[in-house]
C-alpha positions as CSV (number, residue, x, y, z in Angstrom):
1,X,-8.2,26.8,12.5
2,X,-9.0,27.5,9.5
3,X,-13.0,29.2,8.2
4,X,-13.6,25.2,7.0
5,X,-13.4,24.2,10.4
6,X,-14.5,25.6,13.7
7,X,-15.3,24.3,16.9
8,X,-18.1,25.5,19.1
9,X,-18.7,24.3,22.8
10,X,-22.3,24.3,23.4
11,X,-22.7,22.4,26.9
12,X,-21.1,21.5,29.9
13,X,-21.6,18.8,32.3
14,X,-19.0,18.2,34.9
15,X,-16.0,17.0,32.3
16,X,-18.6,15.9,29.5
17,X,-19.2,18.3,26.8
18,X,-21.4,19.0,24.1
19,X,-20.1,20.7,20.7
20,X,-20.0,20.9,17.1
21,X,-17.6,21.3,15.0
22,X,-18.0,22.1,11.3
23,X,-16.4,20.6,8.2
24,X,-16.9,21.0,4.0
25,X,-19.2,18.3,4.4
26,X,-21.4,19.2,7.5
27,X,-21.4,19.3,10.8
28,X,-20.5,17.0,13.9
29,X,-22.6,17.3,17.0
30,X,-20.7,16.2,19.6
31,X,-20.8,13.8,21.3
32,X,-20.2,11.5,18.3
33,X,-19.3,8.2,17.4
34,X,-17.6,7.0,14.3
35,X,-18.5,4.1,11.8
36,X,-15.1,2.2,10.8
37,X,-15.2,1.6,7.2
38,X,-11.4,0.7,6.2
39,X,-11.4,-0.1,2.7
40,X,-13.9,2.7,1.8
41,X,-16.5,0.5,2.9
42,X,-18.4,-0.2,6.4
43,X,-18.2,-3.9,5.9
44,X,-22.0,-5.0,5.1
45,X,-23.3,-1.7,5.4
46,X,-24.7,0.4,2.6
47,X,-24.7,4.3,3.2
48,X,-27.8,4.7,3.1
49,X,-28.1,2.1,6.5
50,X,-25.7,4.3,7.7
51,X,-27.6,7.5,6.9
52,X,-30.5,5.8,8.1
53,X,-29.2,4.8,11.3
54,X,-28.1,8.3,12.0
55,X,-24.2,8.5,11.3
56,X,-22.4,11.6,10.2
57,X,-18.9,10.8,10.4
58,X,-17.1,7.4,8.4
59,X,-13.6,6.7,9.3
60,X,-11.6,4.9,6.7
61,X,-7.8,3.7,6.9
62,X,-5.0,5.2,4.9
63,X,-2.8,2.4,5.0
64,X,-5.4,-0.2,3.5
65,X,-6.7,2.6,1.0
66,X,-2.8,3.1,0.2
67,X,-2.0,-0.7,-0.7
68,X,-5.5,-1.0,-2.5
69,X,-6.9,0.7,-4.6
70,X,-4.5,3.0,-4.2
71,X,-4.4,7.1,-3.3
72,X,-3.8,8.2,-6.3
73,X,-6.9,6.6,-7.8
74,X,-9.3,7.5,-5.4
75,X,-7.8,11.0,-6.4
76,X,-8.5,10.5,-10.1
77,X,-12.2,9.3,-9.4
78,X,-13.2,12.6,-7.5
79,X,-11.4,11.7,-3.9
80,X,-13.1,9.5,-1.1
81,X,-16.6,10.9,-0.8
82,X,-17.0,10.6,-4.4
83,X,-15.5,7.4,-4.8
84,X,-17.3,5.6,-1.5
85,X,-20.9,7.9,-2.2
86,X,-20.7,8.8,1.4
87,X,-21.8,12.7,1.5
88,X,-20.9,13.7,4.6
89,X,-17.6,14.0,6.7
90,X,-15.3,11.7,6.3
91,X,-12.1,11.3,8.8
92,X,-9.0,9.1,8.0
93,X,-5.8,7.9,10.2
94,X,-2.6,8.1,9.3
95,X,-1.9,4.5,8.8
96,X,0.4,4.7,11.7
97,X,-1.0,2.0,13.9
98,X,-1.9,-0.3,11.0
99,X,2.2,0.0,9.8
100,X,3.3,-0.2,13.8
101,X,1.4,-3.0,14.5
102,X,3.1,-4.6,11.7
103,X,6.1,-5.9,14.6
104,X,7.9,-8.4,12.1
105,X,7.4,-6.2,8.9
106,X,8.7,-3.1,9.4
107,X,11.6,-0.9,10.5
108,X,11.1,2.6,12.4
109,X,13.9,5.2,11.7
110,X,13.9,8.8,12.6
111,X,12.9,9.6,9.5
112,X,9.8,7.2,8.9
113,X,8.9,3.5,8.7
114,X,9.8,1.0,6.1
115,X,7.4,-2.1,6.1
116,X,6.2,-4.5,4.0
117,X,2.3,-5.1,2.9
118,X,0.6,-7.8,4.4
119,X,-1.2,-8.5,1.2
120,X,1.9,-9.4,-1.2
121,X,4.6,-8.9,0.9
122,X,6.1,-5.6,-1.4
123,X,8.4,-3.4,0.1
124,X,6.7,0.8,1.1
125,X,8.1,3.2,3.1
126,X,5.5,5.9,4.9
127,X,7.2,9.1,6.4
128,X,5.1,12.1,8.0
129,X,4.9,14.3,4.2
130,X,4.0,10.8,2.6
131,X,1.1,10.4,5.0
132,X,0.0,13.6,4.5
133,X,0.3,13.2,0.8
134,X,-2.1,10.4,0.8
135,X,-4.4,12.1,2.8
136,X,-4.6,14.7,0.6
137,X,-5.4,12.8,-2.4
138,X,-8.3,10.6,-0.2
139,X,-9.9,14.2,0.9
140,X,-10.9,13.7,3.9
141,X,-12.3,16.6,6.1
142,X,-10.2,15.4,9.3
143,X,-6.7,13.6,8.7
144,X,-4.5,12.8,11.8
145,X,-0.9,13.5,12.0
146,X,1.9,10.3,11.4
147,X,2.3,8.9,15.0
148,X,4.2,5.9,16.6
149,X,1.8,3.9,19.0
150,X,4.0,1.8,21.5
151,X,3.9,-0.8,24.2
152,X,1.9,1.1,27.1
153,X,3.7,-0.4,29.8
154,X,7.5,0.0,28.7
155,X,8.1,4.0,29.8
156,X,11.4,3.9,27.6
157,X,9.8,3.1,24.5
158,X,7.1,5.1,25.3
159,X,9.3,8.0,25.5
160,X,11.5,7.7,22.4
161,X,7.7,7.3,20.5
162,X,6.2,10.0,22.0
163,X,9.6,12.1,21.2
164,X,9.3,10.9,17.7
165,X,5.6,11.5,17.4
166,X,5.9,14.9,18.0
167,X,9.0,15.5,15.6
168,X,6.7,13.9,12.3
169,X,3.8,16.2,14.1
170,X,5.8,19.2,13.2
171,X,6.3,17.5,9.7
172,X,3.1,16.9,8.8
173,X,2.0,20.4,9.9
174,X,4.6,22.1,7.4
175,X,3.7,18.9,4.9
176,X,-0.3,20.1,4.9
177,X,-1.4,22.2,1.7
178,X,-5.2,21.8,1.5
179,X,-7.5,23.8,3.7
180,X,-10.5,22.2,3.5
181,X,-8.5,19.5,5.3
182,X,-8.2,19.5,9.3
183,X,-5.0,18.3,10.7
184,X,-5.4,16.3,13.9
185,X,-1.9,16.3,16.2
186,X,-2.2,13.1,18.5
187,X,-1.3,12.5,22.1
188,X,1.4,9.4,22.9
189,X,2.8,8.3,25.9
190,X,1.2,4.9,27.3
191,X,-0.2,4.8,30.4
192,X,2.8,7.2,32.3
193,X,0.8,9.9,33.8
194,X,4.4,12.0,33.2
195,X,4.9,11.7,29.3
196,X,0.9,12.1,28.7
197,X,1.2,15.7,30.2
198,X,4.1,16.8,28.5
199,X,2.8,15.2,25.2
200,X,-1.0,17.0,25.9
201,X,1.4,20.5,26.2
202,X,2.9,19.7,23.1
203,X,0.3,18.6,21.0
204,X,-1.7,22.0,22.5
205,X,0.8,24.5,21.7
206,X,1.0,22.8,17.6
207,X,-2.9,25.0,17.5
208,X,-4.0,22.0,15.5
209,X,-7.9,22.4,15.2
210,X,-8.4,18.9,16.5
211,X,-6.6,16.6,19.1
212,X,-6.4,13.0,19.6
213,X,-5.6,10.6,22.0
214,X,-3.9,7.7,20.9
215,X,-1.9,4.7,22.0
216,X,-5.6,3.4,24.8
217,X,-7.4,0.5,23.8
218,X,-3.9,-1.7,23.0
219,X,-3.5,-3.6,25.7
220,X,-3.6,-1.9,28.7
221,X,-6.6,-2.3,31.1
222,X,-10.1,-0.3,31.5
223,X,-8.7,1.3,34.6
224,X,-5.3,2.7,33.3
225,X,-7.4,3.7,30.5
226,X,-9.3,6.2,32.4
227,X,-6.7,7.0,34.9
228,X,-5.2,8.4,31.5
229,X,-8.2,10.2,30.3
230,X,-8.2,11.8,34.3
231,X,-4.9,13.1,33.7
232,X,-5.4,14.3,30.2
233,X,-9.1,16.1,30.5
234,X,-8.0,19.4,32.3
235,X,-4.8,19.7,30.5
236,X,-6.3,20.0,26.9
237,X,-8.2,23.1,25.0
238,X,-11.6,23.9,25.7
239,X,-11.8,24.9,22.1
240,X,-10.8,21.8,19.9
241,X,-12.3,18.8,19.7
242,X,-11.1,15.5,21.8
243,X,-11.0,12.3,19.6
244,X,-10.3,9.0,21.8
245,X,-8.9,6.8,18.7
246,X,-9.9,3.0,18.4
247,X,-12.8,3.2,21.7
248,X,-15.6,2.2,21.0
249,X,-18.9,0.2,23.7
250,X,-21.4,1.6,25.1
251,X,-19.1,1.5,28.5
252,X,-16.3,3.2,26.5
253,X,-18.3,6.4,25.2
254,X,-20.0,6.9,28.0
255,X,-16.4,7.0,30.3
256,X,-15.1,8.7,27.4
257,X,-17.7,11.6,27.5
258,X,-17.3,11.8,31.2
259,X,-13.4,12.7,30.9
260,X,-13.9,14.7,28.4
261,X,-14.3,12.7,24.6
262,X,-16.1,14.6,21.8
263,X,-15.3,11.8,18.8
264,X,-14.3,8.1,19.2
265,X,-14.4,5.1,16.3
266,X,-14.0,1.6,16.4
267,X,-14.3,-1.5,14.5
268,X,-15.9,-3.5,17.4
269,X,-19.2,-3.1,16.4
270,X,-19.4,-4.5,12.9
271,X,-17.1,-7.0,13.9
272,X,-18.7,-8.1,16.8
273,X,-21.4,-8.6,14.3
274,X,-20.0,-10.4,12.0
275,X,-19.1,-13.4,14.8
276,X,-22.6,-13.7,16.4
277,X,-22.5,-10.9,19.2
278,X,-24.2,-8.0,20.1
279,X,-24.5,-5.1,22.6
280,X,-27.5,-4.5,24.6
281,X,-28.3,-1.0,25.5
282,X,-27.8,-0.9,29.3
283,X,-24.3,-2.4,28.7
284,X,-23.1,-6.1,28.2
285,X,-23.7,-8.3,25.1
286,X,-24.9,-11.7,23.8
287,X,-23.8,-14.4,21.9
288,X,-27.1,-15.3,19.6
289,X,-25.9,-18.3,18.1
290,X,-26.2,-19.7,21.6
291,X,-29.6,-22.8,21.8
292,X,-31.3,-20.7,24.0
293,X,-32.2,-17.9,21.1
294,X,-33.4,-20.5,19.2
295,X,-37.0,-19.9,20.4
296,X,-37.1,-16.4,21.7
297,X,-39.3,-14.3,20.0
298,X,-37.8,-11.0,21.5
299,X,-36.0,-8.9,19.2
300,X,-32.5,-8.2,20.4
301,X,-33.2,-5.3,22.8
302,X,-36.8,-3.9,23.4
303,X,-35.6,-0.6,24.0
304,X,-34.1,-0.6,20.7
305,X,-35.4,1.6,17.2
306,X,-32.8,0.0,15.0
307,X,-34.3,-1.5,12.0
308,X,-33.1,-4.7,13.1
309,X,-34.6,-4.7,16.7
310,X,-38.1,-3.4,14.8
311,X,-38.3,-6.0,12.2
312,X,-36.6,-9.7,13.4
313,X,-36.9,-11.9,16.4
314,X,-33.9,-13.2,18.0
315,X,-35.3,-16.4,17.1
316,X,-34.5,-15.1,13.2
317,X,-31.2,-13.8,13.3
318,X,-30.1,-17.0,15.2
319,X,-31.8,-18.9,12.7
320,X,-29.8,-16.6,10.1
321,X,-26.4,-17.3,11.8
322,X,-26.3,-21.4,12.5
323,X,-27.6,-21.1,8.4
324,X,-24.2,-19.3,7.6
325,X,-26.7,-16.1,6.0
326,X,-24.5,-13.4,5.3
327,X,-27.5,-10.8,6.4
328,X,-26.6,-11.9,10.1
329,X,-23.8,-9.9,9.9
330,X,-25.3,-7.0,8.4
331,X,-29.0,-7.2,10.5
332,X,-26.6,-7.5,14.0
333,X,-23.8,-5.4,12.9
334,X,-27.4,-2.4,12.1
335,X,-28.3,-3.0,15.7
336,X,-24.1,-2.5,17.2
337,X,-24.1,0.5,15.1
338,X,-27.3,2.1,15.3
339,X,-27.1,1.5,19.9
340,X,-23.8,3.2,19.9
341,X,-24.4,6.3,17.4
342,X,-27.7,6.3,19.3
343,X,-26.3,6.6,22.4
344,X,-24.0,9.0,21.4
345,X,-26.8,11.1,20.5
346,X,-28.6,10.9,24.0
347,X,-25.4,11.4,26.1
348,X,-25.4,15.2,24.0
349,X,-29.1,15.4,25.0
350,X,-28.5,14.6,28.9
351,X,-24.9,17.0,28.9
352,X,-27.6,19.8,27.0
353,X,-30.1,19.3,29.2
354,X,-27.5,19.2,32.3
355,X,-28.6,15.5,33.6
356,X,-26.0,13.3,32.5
357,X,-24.2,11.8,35.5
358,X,-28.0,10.7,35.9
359,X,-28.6,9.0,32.6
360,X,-24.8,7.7,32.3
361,X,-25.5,5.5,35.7
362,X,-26.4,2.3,33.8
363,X,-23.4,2.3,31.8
364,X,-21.1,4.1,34.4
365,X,-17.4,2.3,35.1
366,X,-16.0,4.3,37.8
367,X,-12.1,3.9,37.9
């Protein structure tokens, strides 16, 4: 690890931890949750909403940023903090799940993947130097290794991935020229108890200053996903920081954190916001086009301090939504936002303060 970055474990509940970890562009206390803003942008939310609402860390998506504007841009116009005026630090992905997830549009070799753009159809090849290339030129302060996310269920596949995703791991760390960049290595194997520990072993000894968990939230059930997360928690270094990719409800952080999780993302959130729904605080969500709202002068969640909650009356935002306003989706996708960075925040304060199997109980999904 290199004097950019550094890890430091502050607190200790059970499996749940509390840290921070420093980058060029501040630091993350940990627990922490991630805004997903894919095209350089958290759809219908300024940065200053996001500064406002408390967010540190912005994920963007190489892939997207690859196809349009372009890396090399971004590069010329002073790299992604510059070009997105977000100050702080900034993580990206490798693009590998957005390319593997292309199934009819793309062809996996050894070497890399060849696939075609969903936008114009164009022919692009990524390999693991090319997605570190990329990376480079966006600048973020965390960039994750090229991976291969498979089918969690078929162990053969699964293997051959995992195999593969540890080969373009060793790439990518000989690829990597700037320091004020930290490489993440990241964890395959599906749901086979088996390849997740040899993969955890191998991803450890690669002294990355950062490992992720990847290949959870695609299709395989809340259970399995924790089982995973049990198996994986005692096997990975005290001294990095654990990021649990593409996770993100109030249910989600809070298992997360119990097994372990110091950083998750997800688009959930601000898409959930943009279709009417939103989470409530002690866990589960409504649906506020729904009649009943059309009267309720409650805001969304009376626990709530998100600008959204303090200002506008369910009534409103309903009102807002069967209107077709476009500030429905920003004033619900403030509140989604705001409840899980917010939570985020108080699970660190209950690990620090050595209560948290206490606090978690509302949200708690034992496996």
């Amino acid at each position: 690890m290199t004097d950019n970055f550094k890890f430091e474990l502050e607190g200790q509940d059970g499996q749940a931890r509390a840290g921070r970890f420093s980058t060029p562009h501040g630091n993350l206390e940990t627990p922490v949750f991630a805004p997903v803003g894919t095209a350089a942008t958290v759809k219908s939310i300024t940065p200053s909403q996001l500064e406002e609402m408390g967010a540190s860390l912005v994920l963007s998506n190489t892939y997207h940023l690859y196809l349009r504007p372009g890396d090399e841009l971004i590069a010329e116009m002073g790299g992604l903090h510059e070009f997105m005026q977000w100050p702080h630090p900034i993580l990206t992905d490798s693009g590998g799940f957005q390319v593997f997830s292309l199934s009819e549009k793309r062809k996996i070799d050894d070497d890399g993947v060849t696939f075609s753009s969903h936008i114009d159809g164009s022919k692009h090849r990524f390999t693991p130097e090319r997605a570190i290339q990329i990376q480079e030129n966006l600048g973020a302060d965390i960039i994750m290794a090229f991976d291969e996310c498979a089918d969690p269920y078929d162990y053969q596949y699964s293997k051959n991935a995992m195999n593969r995703t540890h080969s373009w791991l060793q790439r990518c760390v000989e690829a990597k020229t700037r320091d004020d960049q930290a490489l993440f290595g990241i964890i395959q194997g599906g749901i086979h108890p088996d390849l997740r520990a040899q993969s955890a072993e191998f991803v450890s000894q690669m002294n990355t200053p950062g490992i992720a968990i990847g290949g959870l939230s695609v299709g395989e059930t809340k259970e399995e996903m924790h089982q995973t997360l049990d198996i994986l928690s005692p096997l990975l270094p005290e001294n990095k920081p654990h990021y649990l990719m593409g996770v993100g409800t109030p249910e989600d952080l809070v298992n997360g954190v119990a097994r372990g999780v110091d950083i998750f993302d997800c688009v959930l959130p601000t898409r959930l916001g943009r279709n009417n729904a939103v989470f409530l605080r002690k866990g589960g969500r409504l649906n506020l086009r729904n009649a009943p709202f059309a009267k309720d002068k409650n805001p969304i969640d009376q626990d709530c301090a998100c600008y959204t909650c303090q200002t506008f009356t369910r009534a409103y935002l309903r009102h807002l939504i069967v209107s077709k306003e476009m500030l429905s989706g920003t004033l619900l996708s403030i509140h989604n936002l705001h409840t899980l960075i917010h939570l985020a925040k108080e699970l660190r304060k209950a690990i620090l303060h050595g209560n948290f199997e206490e606090f978690a109980k509302p949200w708690y999904v034992s496996s």
